[in-house]
N, C-alpha and C positions, 0 to 999 in steps of 0.2 A: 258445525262452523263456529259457533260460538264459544265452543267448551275449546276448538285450536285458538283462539282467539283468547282465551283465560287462562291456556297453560303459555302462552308467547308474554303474556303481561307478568305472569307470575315468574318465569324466567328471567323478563328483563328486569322486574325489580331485582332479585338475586344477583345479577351480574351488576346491577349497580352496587348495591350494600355491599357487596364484595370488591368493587374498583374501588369504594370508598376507603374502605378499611386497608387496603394495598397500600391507598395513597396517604392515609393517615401513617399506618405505619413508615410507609418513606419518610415522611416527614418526622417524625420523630427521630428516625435513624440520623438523621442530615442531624437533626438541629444537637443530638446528641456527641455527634463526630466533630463538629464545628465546636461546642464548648469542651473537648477534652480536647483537641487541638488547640485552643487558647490556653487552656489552664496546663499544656505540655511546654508551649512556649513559652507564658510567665516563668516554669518552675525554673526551664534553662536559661532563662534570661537572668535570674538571680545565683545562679550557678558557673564561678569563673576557676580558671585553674593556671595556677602557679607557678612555675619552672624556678625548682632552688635545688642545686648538685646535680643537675642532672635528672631530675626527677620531678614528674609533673603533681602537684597537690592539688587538691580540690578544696574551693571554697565557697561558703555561702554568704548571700546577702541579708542583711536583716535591718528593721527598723530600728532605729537610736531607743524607741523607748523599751524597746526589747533588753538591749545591754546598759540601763542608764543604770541598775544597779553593778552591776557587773564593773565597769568602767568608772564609776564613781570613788570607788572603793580603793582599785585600783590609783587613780588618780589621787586619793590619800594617803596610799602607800606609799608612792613612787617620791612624791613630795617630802615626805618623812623621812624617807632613805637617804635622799639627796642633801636633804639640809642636814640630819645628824649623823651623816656617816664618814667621820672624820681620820686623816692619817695625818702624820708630822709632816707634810707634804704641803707648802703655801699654797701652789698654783691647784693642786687637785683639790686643797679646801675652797677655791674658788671657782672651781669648775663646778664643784658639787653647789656650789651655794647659785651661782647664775643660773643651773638647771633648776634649781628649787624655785629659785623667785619669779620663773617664765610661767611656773601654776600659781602661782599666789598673788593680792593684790599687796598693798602699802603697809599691810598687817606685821608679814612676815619678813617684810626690809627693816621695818622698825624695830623687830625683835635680831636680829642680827646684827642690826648695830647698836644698841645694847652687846650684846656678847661681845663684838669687836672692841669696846671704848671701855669694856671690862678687863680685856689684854687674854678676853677665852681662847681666843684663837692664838695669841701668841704666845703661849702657855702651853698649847697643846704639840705646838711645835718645838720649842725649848723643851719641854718635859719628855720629848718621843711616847706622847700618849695617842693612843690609837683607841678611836670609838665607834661601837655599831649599833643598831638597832634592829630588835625584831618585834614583827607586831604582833598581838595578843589575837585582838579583834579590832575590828572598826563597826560603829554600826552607821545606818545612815537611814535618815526620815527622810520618804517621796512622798508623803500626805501634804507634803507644804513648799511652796520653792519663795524664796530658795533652799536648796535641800539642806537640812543642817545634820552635822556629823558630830559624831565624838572617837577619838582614838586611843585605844592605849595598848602599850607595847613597854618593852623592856631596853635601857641601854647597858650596853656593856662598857667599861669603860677599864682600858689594858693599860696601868701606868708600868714602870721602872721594876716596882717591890710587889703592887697590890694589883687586885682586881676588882675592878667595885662593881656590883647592879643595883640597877636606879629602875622606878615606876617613872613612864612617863604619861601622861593622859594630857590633851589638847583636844579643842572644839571648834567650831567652825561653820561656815554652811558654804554650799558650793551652787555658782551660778555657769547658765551657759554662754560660754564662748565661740569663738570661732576655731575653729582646727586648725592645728598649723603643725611645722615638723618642731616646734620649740615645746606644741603642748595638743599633743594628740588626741589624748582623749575630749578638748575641748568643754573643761569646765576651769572656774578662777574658783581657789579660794579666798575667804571675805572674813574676816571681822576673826584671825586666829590665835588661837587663845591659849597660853599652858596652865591648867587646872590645876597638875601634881607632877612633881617631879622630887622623886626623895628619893635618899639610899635605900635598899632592903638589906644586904648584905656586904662583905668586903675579906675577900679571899686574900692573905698573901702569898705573892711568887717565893 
């Protein structure tokens, strides 16, 4: 009697330790399915797609501090293009010059009028001289905001007879703005500055 009685006790402990374990492992299963269903829905929440020609692209979403290098640079580039990439052309040197001053603060209106009350621009149309730029590098420091940059790049400058190339290097630092369609990547530049600007060479046509 007692020894059925010892093997019913020793079963039911078994059957317990065993519905325990069942039920822990359920639970883990769950709590494991529930966190990969979140972190399935985060990844597609950040995942949108495109329609350009016809054709569906994929994009991702990412944090600003993820591309602040990335977009900074950019955003020095773009600047620089706009304000010295000039043709004999009045209205397109002021198309170019109103997209450049939409990144810039009071810095780079000041230095352009200079240029303009120097008759640069009216020179450059009377002369049929056509100017471009391309950049070298840019670096830029994110140790400290606001971010400070230095640029330098090459102009080409295509007159009549000659060809000249010019160093240019300028400095600066860039703070955040707001986004807009005038200024996308959403930084200003502040306090800019042209370091060097000299001939290197002078090809004649």
């Amino acid at each position: 009697m007692f020894e059925q009685l010892k093997n019913i006790d020793s079963a039911f402990r078994h059957i317990r330790l065993f519905s325990i374990a069942v039920i822990a492992a359920c639970i883990l299963i769950c709590c494991y399915t529930v966190y990969k269903s979140f972190a399935l829905i985060t990844e597609s929440q950040q995942r949108i797609y495109i329609l350009s020609n016809a054709k569906a692209l994929e994009a991702y979403s990412a944090e600003r501090k993820d591309n602040i290098p990335v977009e900074a640079r950019d955003h020095v580039k773009m600047f620089h293009h706009y304000f010295f990439t000039l043709d004999p052309d009045d209205k397109m040197i002021q198309a170019g010059i109103a997209r450049a001053l939409y990144l810039a603060d009071i810095s780079a209106k000041l230095q352009y009028d200079d240029l303009k009350e120097s008759r640069y621009y009216s020179n450059i149309i009377s002369g049929n001289i056509s100017q471009t730029i391309e950049p070298d590098s840019i670096r830029i420091d994110l140790d400290s905001y606001p971010y400070y940059f230095r640029y330098y790049s090459r102009q080409r400058i295509v007159r009549a007879t000659s060809i000249v190339m010019r160093t240019l290097i300028t400095e600066g630092y860039l703070r955040n703005v707001s986004r807009s369609d005038n200024n996308p990547h959403g930084f200003l530049i502040e306090r800019w500055n042209t370091i060097e600007n000299k001939d290197i060479k002078t090809l004649n046509r």
